[in-house]
N, C-alpha and C positions, 0 to 999 in steps of 0.2 A: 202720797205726799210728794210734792215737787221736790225735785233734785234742786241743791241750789249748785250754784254755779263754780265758788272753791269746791265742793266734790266732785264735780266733772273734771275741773283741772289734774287733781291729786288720783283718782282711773286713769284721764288720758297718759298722765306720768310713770305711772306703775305699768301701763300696757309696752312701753315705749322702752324703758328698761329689760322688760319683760322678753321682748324681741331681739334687743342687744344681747343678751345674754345667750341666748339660742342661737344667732349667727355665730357669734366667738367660740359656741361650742361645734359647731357644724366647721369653723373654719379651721380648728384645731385639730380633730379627727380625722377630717377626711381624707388629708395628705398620709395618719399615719396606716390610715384603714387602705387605703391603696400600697403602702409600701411594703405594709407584713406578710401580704402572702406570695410575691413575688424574690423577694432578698433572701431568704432561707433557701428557696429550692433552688436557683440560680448557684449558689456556694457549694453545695453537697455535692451537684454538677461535677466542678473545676475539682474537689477535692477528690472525688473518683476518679475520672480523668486521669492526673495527676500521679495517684498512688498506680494507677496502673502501669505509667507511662514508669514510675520509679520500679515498679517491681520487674517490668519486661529489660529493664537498662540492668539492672542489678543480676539479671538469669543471665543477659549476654553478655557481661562481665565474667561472671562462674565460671562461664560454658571458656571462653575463651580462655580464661586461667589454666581448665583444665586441660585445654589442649598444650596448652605452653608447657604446662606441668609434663605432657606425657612425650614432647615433643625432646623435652630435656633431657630426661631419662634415656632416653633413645638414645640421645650426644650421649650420655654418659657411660653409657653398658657399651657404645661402639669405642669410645677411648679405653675402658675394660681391656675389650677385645685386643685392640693394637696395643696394648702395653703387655700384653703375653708374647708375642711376638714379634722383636727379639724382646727376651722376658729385659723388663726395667720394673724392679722395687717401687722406686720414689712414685715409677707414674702409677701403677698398678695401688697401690696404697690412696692417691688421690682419687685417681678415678671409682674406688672403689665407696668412698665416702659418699662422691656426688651421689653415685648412684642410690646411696642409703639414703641420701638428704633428698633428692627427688620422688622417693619411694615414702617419704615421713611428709612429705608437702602432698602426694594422688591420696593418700589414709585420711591427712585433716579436712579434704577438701570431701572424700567421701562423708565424713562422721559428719561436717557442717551442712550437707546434701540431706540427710537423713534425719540431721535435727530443724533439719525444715530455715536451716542460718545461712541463707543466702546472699547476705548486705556484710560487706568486708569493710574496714575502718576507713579505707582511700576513696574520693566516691567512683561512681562505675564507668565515668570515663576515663579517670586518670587509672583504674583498672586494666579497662581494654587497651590501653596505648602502652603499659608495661608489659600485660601479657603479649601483645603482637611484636615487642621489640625483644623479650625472653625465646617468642618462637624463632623469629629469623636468625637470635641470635646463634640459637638450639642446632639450627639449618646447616648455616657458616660451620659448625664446627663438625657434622654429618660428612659435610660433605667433603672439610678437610682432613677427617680422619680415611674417606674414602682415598682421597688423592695421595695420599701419605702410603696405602696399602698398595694401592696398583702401584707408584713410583718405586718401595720394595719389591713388588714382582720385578719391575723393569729391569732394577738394580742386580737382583739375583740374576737375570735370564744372561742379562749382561756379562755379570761376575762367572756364569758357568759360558757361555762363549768364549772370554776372555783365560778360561780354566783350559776349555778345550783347544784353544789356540796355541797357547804356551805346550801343554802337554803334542800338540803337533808337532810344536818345534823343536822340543826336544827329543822326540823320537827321529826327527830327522836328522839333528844335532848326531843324539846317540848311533845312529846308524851311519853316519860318515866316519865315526870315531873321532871326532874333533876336540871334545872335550875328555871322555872316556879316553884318547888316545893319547893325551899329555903326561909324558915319564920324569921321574925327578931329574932323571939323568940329564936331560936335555930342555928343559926348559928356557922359553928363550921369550923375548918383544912382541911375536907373535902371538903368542898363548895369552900374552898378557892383554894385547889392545882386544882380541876374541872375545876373553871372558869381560872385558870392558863395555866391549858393543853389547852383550847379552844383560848387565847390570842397568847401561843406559836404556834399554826397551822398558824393564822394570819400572826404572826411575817415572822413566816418561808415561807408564799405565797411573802409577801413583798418583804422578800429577793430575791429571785427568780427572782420577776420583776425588780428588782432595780438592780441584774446581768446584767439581760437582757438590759435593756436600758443602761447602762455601755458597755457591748459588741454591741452597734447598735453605739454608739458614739467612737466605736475606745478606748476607755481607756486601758493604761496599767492594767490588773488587777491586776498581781504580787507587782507595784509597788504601789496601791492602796491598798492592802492586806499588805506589808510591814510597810507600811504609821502607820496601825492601830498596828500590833502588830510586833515589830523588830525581823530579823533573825530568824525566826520558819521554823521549816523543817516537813511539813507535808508528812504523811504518803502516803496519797493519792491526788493528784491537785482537787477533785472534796470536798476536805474539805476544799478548801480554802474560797469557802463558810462561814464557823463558822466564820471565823474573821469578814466578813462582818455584818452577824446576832449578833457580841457582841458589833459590833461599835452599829448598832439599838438598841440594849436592850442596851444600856450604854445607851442612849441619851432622851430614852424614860422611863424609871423606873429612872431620875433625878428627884428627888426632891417628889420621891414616898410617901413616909412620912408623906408629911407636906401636909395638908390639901388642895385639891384644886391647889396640886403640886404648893404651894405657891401664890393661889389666895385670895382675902379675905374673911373669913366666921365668918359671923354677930349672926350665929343662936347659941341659947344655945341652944339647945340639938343636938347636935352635930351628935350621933350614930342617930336617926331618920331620920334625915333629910341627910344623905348619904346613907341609906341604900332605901330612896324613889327617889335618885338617880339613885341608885341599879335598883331598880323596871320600873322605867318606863325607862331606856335604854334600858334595857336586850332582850326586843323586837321592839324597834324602830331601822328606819334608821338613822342610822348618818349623814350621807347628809342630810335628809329631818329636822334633830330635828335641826340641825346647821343652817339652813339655816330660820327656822324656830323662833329661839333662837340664832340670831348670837351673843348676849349679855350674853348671860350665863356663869356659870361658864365652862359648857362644850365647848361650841362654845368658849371661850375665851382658853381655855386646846387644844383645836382641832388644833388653829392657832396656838397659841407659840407653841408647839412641832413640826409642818410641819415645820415653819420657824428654829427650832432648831435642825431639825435633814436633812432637803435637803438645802442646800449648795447653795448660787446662782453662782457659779461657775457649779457645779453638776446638776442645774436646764439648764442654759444654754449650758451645752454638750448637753441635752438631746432634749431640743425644739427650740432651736436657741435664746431662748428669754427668758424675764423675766415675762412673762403677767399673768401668774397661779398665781405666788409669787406675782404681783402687786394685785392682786383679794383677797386672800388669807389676804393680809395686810389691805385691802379695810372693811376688814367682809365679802367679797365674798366666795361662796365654788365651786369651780368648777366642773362639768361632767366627767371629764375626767377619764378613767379608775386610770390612776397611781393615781390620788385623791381619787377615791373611794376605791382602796384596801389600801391608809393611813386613811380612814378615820375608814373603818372597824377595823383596826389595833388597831387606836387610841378609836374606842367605847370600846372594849375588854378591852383595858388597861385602861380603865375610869371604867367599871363595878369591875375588879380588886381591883381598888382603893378604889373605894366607900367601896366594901363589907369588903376592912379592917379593913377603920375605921366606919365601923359597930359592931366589936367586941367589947365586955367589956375587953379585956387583950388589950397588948400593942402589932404592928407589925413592925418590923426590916427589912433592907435588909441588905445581906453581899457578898462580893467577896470573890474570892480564890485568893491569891496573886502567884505569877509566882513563880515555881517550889517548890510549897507549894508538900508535900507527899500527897499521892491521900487517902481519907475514902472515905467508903461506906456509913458511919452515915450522913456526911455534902455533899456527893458530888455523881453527875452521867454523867461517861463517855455519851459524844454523839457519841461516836466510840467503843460500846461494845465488835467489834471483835478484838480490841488491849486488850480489860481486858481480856478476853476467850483466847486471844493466848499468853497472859504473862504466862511466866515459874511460878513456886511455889516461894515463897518469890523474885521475882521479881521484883524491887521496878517500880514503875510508879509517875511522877510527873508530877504536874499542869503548861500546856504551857501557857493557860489562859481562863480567865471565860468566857462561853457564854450565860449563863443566870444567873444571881444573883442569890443567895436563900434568904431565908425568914425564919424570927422564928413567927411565932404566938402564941405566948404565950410560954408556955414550948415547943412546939412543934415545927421539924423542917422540913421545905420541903427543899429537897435536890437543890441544886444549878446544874448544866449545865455547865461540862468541859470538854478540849482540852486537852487531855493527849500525853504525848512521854514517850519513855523508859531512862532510867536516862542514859543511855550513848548517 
């Protein structure tokens, strides 16, 4: 049967659709038939990658903790160490903590190793850059517990040179009889400036150490030098020392005069009974008589002056603490080097005392007041090559006193000054 001709149209239209329909599917698919097998495995890539690169940052985190951790402990058990000797409480008790708290941080860090908890809440950079700043911090403090131990060695070797010096010189002392040969009967101005030169060596070790421990604690010295005597322009920075040594003799020749530097004396006869003062220090130890006699007039002289002349501000730069000065206020004397060279200081100026009011005449002390004209009669530069290099009628005046003088009777023992040129 022939096709007619509307059937041909209504095939050719249905073929023609038929086509359309099949590209729209072909043009739909094939972008996504190319994309699925490539996007999946590309991602799981960067995610492995990735997790590895966290898990290796997260271990050199740990690693580094623990070293910081074990680094600290180290500072710790070595502050330990240096607070046994000389033994301090306060530090001994800190340091003993740290070292429990650095030994509770190596335990968490083991147990979190073992539970396989490697990832801490900070992430693992800000980690590493706390633990490297815990080690060097760990470091700093190793290494100034080291320098703190040798400076005590130094200090000791020091402190027994300066033992065996003294102990020289007073066998050489004792061996002329100079001191040992002074009788009640005759004592006179001599005896007195003697034992005067023998307290000012004292004085002047003191000063020394008490520099020293001032520059171990950081102190301004300028403005601790300021402090004592205003606007002084010295000659030389190594004189600023005397200001220091006139703050000490200011503090310790208080209340020189009066009997017992103001303690109470019952005795009538007065010159006897200080001059058997006199006698039985002259060769004992001070530590040993004090401790021995913490009720005495001396033992009671020993303490008020330590507590009158160090500072507990001054005390506390120097040892962290106040435990010497609690000991000290106790009736305790303590070992410790810087006690024993006040204590030597303080026998000196007690033998001083005594043998003044030993005398039948009466004893004075006097300062030079600030920019007083400088004698020869009343007064002795401690800087002789400013008197030696002042021109002829060159006037020189008084910066200030560094050791008092003294009238004994008619007689005068020259005073101890800080001279500058009057312009």
């Amino acid at each position: 049967m022939e096709e007619q001709p509307s059937d041909r149209r209504k095939s050719r239209i249905a073929q023609t659709l038929s086509t359309l329909i099949s590209c729209s599917r072909i043009r739909s698919k094939k972008p996504q038939e190319s994309l699925q097998p490539c996007e999946p495995h590309r991602s799981d890539e960067e995610d492995a990658n990735q997790e590895v690169s966290r898990a290796r940052a997260a271990m050199e985190a740990f690693v580094a903790k623990l070293f910081a951790s074990v680094s600290a402990a180290k500072a710790a058990y070595a502050e330990l160490q240096s607070a046994q000797i000389p033994y301090n409480r306060d530090a001994i008790r800190s340091a003993d903590r740290a070292v429990v708290d650095q030994l509770k941080a190596l335990a968490d860090l083991r147990q979190r190793f073992a539970n396989q908890q490697i990832d801490s809440p900070p992430p693992p950079h800000v980690t590493l850059a706390l633990a490297e700043i815990q080690e060097h911090q760990s470091l700093v403090k190793t290494y100034e517990v080291t320098m703190r131990q040798m400076q005590a060695e130094i200090d000791a070797k020091e402190a027994r040179i300066t033992s065996l010096q003294n102990h020289l010189r007073k066998t050489n002392l004792n061996s002329s009889g100079s001191i040992d040969g002074i009788r009640f009967s005759d004592v006179s101005h001599t005896d007195f400036a003697l034992v005067l030169h023998h307290l000012l060596k004292s004085v002047r070790g003191f000063v020394n150490l008490l520099i020293r421990e001032m520059e171990s604690a950081n102190w301004d010295i300028d403005a601790a030098v300021d402090a004592i005597h205003r606007d002084v322009v010295f000659e030389n920075s190594d004189h600023k020392s005397f200001a220091i040594e006139s703050f000490v003799c200011r503090e310790i020749f208080s209340g020189f005069t009066s009997p017992g530097f103001g303690g109470e004396i019952h005795e009538h006869d007065r010159r006897s009974f200080f001059f058997d003062q006199f006698r039985v220090l002259r060769s004992a130890s001070a530590i040993n008589f004090a401790k021995q006699s913490p009720n005495s007039l001396f033992g009671e002289f020993l303490k008020s002056k330590y507590l009158q002349v160090v500072h507990p501000r001054m005390e506390t730069s120097f040892t962290g603490n106040l435990y010497q000065r609690e000991m000290v206020e106790s009736g305790e004397f303590p070992e410790t080097e810087f006690f024993k060279a006040f204590a030597e200081m303080g026998r000196r100026l007690w033998l001083l005392h005594s043998l003044a009011l030993s005398f039948d005449c009466h004893v004075s002390v006097f300062q030079v007041s600030r920019n007083s004209k400088f004698s020869q009669v009343y007064m002795e530069s401690v800087t002789e090559e400013l008197v030696s290099a002042a021109a002829d009628g060159e006037a020189l005046r008084v910066t200030f006193t560094v050791v008092p003088g003294f009238k004994v009777g008619e007689t005068v023992v020259q005073s101890r000054v800080y001279l500058s040129r009057l312009n």
